[in-house]
PLY file of the C-alpha trace (Angstrom):
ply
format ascii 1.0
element vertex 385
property float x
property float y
property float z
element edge 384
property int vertex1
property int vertex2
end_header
-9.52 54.37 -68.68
-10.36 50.77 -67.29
-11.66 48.18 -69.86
-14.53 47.90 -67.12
-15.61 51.63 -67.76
-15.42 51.19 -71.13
-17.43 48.42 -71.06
-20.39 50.21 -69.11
-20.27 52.97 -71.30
-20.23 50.71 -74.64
-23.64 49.20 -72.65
-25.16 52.01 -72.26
-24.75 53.84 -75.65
-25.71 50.81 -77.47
-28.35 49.84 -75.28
-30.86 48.65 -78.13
-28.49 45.77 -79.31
-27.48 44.80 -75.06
-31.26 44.99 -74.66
-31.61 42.48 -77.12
-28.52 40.46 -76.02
-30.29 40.53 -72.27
-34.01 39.29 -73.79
-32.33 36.39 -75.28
-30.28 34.66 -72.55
-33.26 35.99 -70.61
-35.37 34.24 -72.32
-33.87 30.99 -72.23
-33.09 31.36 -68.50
-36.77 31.58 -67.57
-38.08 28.43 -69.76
-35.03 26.66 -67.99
-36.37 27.86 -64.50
-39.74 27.60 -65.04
-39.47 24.26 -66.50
-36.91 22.30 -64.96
-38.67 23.84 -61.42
-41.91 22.54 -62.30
-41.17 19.24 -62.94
-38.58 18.95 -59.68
-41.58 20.68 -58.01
-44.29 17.65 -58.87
-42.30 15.14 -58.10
-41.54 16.35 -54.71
-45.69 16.69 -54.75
-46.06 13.17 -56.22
-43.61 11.72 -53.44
-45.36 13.43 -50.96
-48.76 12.14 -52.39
-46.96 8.86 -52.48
-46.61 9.15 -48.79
-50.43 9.23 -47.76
-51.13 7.48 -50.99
-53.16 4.12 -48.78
-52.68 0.89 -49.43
-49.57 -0.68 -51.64
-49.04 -4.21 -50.70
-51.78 -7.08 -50.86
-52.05 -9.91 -48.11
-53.95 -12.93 -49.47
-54.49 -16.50 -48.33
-51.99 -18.56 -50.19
-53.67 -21.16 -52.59
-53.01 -23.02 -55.43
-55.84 -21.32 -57.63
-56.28 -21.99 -61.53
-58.95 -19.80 -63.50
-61.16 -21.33 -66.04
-61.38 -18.49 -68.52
-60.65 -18.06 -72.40
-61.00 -15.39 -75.07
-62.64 -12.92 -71.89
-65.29 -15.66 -71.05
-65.10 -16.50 -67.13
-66.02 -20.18 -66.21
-65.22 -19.59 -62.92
-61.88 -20.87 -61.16
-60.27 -24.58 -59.20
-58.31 -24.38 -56.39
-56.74 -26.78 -53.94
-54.73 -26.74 -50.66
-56.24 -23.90 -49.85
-54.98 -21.92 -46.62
-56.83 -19.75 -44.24
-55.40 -16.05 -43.41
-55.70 -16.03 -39.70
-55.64 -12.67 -37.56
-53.73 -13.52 -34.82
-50.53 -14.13 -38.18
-50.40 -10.25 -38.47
-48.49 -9.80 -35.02
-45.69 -10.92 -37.62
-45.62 -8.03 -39.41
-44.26 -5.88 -36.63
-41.11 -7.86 -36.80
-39.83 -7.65 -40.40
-36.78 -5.14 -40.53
-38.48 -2.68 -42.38
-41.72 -2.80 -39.66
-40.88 0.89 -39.07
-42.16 1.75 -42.68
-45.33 0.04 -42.20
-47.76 3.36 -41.84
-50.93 0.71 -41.21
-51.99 -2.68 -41.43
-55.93 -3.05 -42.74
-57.70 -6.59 -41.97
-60.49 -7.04 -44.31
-62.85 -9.73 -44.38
-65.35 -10.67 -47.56
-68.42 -12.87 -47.82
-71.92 -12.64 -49.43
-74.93 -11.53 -47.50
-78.68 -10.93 -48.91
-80.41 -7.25 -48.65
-84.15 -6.61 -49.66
-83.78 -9.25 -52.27
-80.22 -8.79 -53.58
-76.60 -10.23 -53.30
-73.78 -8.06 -51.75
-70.67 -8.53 -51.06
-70.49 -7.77 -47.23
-66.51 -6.43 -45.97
-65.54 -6.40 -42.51
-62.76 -3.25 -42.13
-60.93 -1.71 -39.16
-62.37 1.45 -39.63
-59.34 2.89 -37.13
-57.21 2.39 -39.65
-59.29 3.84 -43.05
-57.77 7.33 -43.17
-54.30 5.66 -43.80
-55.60 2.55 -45.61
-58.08 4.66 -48.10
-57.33 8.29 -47.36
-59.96 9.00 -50.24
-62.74 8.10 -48.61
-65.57 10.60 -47.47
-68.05 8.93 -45.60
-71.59 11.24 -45.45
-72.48 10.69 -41.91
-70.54 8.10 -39.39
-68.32 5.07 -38.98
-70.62 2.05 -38.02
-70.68 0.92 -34.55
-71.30 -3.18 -33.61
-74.92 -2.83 -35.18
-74.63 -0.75 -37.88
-73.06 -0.25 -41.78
-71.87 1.90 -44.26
-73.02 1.59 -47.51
-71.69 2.06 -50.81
-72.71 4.96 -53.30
-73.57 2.11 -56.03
-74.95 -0.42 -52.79
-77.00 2.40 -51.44
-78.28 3.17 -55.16
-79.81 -0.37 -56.07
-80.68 -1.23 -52.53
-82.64 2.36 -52.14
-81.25 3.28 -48.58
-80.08 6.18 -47.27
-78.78 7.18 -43.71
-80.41 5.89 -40.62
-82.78 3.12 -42.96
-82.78 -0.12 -41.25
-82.02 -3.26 -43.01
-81.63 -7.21 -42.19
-78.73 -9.08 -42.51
-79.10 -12.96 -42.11
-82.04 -11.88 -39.47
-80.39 -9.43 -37.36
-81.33 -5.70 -37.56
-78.75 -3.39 -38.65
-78.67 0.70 -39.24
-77.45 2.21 -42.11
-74.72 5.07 -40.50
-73.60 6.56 -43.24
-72.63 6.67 -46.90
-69.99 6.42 -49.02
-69.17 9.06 -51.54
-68.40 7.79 -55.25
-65.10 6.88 -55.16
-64.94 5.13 -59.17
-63.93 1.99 -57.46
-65.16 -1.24 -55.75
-65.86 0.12 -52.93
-69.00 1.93 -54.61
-70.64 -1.68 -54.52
-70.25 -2.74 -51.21
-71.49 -2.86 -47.78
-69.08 -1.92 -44.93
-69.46 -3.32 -41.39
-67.29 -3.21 -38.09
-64.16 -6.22 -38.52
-65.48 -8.32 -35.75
-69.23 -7.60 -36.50
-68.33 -8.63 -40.12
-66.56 -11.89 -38.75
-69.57 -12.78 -36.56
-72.15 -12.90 -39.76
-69.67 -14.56 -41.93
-68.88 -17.37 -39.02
-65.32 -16.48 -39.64
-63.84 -15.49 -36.14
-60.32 -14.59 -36.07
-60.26 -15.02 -40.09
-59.81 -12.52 -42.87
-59.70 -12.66 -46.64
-57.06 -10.14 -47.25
-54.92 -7.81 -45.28
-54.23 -4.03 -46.85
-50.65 -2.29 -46.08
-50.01 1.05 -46.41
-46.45 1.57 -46.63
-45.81 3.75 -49.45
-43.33 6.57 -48.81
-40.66 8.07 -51.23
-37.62 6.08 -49.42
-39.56 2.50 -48.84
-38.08 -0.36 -50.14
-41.17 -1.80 -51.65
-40.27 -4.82 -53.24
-37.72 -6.31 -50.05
-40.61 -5.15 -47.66
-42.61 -7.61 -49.22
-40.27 -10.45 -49.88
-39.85 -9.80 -45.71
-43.49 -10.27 -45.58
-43.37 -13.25 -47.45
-40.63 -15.00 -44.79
-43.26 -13.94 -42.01
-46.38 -15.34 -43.59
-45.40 -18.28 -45.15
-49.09 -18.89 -45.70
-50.30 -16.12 -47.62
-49.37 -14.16 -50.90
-47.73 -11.18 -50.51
-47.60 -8.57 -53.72
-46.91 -5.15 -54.39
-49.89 -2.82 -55.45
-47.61 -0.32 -57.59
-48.92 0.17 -61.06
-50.76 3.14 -60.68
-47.08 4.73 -58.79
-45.33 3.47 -61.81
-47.80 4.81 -63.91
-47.45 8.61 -62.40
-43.85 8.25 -62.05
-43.03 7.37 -65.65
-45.67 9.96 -66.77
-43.53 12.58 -64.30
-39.94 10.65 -65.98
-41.55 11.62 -69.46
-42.40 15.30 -68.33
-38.86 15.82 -67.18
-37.34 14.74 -70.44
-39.52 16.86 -72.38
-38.95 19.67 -70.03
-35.17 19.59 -70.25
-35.09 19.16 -74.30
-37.98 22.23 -74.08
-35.30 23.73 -71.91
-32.23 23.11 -74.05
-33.64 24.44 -77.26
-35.01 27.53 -75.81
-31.47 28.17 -74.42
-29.99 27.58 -77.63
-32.28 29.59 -79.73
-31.21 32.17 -76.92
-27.37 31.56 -77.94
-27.88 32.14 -81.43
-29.24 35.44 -80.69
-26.38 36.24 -78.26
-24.17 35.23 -81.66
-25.38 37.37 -83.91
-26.53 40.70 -82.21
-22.65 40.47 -81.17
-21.50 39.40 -84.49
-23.32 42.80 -85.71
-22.18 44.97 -82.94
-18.29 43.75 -83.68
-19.02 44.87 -87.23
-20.49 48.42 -86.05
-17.25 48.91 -84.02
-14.73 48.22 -86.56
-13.48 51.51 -86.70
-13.68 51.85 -82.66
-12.03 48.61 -81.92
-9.07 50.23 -84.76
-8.58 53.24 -82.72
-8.44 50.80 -79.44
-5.24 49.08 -81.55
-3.66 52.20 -82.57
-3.28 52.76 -79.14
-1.80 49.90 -77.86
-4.61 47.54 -76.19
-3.55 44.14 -77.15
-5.83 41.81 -78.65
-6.48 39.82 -75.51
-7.38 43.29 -74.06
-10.19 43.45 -77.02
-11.68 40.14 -76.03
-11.87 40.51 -72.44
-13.55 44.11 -73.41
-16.30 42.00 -75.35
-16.58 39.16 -72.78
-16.98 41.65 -70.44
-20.01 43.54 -71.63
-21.13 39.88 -72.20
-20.40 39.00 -68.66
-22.52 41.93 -67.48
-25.29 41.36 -69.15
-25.49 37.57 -68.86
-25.42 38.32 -64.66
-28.26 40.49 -65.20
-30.15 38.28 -67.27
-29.20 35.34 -64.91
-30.92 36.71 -62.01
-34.02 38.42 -64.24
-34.40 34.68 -65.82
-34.35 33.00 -62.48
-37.27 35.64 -61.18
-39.82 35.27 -64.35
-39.32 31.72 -64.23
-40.70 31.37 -60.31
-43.39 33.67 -61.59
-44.48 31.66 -64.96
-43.55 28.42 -62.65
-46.32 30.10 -60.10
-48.74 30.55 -63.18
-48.45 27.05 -64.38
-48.64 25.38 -61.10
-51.97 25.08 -60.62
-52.76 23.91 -63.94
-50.12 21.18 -63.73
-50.66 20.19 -60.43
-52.74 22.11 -58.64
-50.60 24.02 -56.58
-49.79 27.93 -55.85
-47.57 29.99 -54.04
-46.49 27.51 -51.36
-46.14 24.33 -53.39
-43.59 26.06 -55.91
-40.10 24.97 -55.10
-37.82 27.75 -53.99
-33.92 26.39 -54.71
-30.62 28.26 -54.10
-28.73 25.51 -56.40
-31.39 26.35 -59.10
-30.85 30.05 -58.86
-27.40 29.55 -59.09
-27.77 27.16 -61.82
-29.69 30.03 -63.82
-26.92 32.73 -63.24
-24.44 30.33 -64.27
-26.46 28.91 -67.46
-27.01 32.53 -68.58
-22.37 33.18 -68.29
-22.17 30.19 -70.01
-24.50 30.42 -73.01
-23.62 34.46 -72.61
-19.60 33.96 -72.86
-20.06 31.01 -75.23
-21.86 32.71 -78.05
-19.61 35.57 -77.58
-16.70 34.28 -77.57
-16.17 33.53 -81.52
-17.18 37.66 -82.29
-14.62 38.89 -79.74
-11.85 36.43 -81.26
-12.99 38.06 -84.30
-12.83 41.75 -83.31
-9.53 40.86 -81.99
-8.07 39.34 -84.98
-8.77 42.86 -87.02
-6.26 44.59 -88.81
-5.66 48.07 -87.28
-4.78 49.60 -90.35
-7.70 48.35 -92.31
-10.19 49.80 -89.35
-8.45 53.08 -89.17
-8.65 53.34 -93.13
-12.62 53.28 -92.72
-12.44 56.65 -90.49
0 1
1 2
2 3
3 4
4 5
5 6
6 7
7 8
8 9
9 10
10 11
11 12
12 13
13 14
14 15
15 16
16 17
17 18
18 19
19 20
20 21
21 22
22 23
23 24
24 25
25 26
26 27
27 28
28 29
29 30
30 31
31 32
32 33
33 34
34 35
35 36
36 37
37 38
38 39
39 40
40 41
41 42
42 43
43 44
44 45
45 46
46 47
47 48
48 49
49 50
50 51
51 52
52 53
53 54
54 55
55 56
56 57
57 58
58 59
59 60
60 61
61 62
62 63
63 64
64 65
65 66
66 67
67 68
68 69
69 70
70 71
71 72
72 73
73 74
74 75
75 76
76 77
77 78
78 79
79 80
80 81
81 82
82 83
83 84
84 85
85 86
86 87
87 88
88 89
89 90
90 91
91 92
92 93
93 94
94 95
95 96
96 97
97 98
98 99
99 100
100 101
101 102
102 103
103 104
104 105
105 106
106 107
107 108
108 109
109 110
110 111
111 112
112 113
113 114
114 115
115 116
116 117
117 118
118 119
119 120
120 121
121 122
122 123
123 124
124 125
125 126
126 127
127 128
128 129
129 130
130 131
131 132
132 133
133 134
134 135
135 136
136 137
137 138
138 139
139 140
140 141
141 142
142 143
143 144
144 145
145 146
146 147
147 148
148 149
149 150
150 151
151 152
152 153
153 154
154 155
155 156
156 157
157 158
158 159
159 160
160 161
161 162
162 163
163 164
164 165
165 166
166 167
167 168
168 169
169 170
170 171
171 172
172 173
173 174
174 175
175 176
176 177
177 178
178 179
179 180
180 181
181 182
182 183
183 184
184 185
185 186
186 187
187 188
188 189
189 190
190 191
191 192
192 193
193 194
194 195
195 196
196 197
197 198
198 199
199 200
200 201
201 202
202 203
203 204
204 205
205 206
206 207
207 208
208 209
209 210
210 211
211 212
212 213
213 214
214 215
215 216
216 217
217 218
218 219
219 220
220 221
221 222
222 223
223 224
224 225
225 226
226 227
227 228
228 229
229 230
230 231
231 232
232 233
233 234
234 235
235 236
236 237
237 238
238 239
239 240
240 241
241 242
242 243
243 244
244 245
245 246
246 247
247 248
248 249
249 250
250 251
251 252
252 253
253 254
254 255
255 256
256 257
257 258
258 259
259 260
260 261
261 262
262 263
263 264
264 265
265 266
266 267
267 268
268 269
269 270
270 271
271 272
272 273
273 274
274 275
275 276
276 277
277 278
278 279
279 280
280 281
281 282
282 283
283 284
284 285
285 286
286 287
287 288
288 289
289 290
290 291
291 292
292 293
293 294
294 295
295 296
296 297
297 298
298 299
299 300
300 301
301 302
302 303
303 304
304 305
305 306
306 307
307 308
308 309
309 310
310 311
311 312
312 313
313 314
314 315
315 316
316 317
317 318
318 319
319 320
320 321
321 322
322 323
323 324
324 325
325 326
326 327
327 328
328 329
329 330
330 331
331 332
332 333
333 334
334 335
335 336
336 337
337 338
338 339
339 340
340 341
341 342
342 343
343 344
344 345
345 346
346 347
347 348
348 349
349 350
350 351
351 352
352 353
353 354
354 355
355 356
356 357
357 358
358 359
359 360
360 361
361 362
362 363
363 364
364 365
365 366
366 367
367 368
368 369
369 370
370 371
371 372
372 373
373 374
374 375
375 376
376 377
377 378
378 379
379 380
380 381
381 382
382 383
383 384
């Protein structure tokens, strides 16, 4: 008889204690799986996010600029050789070396205008470019044409306009097109107008206050797109909007870590009970693993009839792991992240690295018991009979 069909029927008439065996490396397979998949699994979703995120780098007009404040008090600011931002300056953008990573380029220009009594802050856009610039936005009703605005949700609040209302800006007649939803940003107080509409009632023509740049992708070289910015507008300030990515991604770096130490002790725990359901089972056979002796199987023949039943099971519990962990992954997606079916990560490496986790814990934690069984004294076994 083979040591493999000894093995299989060992398996099967102690079925309890390989059950139990199976449950633990299964165990710690599927928190591996379901953990470590997760966590690859948002930050593909996070780089993707990344991708339509809007705008990440800031175009000012360079100026020397102090600000007069102290202990949270604002005194207002002093500034000197100041610089204007002019449009015609952002033809230089298409020729930095990373121009192909520039998704779009928003022109924005800012000045104060009076409505039914009150001071707004009135900001020219390229509307064109808004679903790449501020892919958040939902605007209820339409993009303004030459003689028309978009209010926002706080604007249209205090000012007490809704769509189609007519208001006066510096004594021209303008309709109110639509409305901005809340958004929990500045937009909320402003009023939105056309670029060159905006330009025309701030007497600004072919200036703007600050340029948007959406160029956030998983691969983009943030920080040398903008110091190439920087070489192609030597008059205005060019930063990098990132702390809200850095804020996600160290939040994601944080989930990882606890993930794989989650990971690693569930795995472990999982060893220990590979240890000592074996450790008990090598006990039970004493008197069959004496009669295996007697008649001549060698001690390496013993532990490659224990690694083997090991071997087996681990496999099983390899591929059983890697299955319950898509499912609990598919469970906790969309409380993580708000994904299903389709956003969990299907990987061939990680189903391999399951199998291969479950041999290795598996033949690890059974490899002390079988050196053990094969250490026994034949004679001492066989007197137990």
């Amino acid at each position: 008889m083979k040591l493999r069909h000894i093995a299989f029927s060992n398996l099967r008439r102690r079925w309890a204690r390989a059950a139990f065996i199976f449950l633990g490396l299964a165990v710690g397979v599927t928190a591996m799986v379901a953990l470590v998949g997760v966590s690859e699994t948002m930050v593909d979703e996070v780089n993707h996010q990344l991708e339509t995120y809007g705008a990440n780098i800031l175009i000012m007009p360079k100026s020397n600029r102090l600000n007069l404040s102290y202990g949270g008090m604002d005194a207002g600011s002093f500034s000197f050789d100041t610089k204007e931002l002019r449009q015609d300056d952002l033809k230089a953008v298409a020729t930095i070396k990373n121009a192909a990573n520039v998704a779009a380029v928003g022109p924005v220009v800012l000045g104060p205008v009076r409505i039914r009594e009150t001071d707004v802050l009135l900001a020219g856009i390229d509307f064109g470019v808004v679903p790449r610039i501020k892919p958040w936005w939902k605007i209820q009703g339409r993009p303004p044409g030459p003689a028309e605005v978009v209010l926002g949700s706080k604007a249209a609040e205090v000012l007490h306009l809704g769509v189609s209302d007519e208001v006066l800006l510096k004594g021209r007649a303008f309709r109110v097109s639509g409305l901005l939803t809340p958004s929990g940003s500045q937009d909320d107080h402003l009023v939105f107008a056309a670029l060159p509409t905006a330009q025309d009632l701030l007497e600004k023509p072919g200036l703007l206050s600050m340029v948007e740049v959406a160029a956030l992708c998983a691969g983009c070289p943030i920080e040398e797109m903008v110091a190439q910015l920087s070489s192609a507008l030597p008059n205005a300030s060019v930063t990098a909007i990132q702390s809200v990515v850095r804020t996600r991604m160290e939040a994601l770096r944080i989930f990882r870590r606890f993930s794989l130490a989650g990971a690693v002790l569930v795995t472990v725990i999982g060893g220990l009970m590979v240890l000592v359901t074996t450790m008990a089972s090598v006990r039970e056979r004493r008197q069959e693993i004496g009669l295996f002796r007697a008649l001549g199987f060698r001690r390496s023949h013993i532990v490659r009839l224990i690694l083997l039943e090991t071997s087996v099971l681990a496999v099983g519990a390899g591929v059983f792991g890697f299955l319950a962990g898509l499912v609990l992954g598919w469970l906790l997606g969309p409380y993580l992240w708000g994904g299903g079916p389709h956003s969990l990560a299907l990987s061939p490496l990680l189903a391999a690295a399951a199998v291969l986790l479950a041999m290795a814990v598996g033949l690890g934690s059974a490899l002390y018991p079988a050196l053990s069984a094969a250490r026994l004294d034949p004679c001492d076994a066989l007197r137990s009979l």
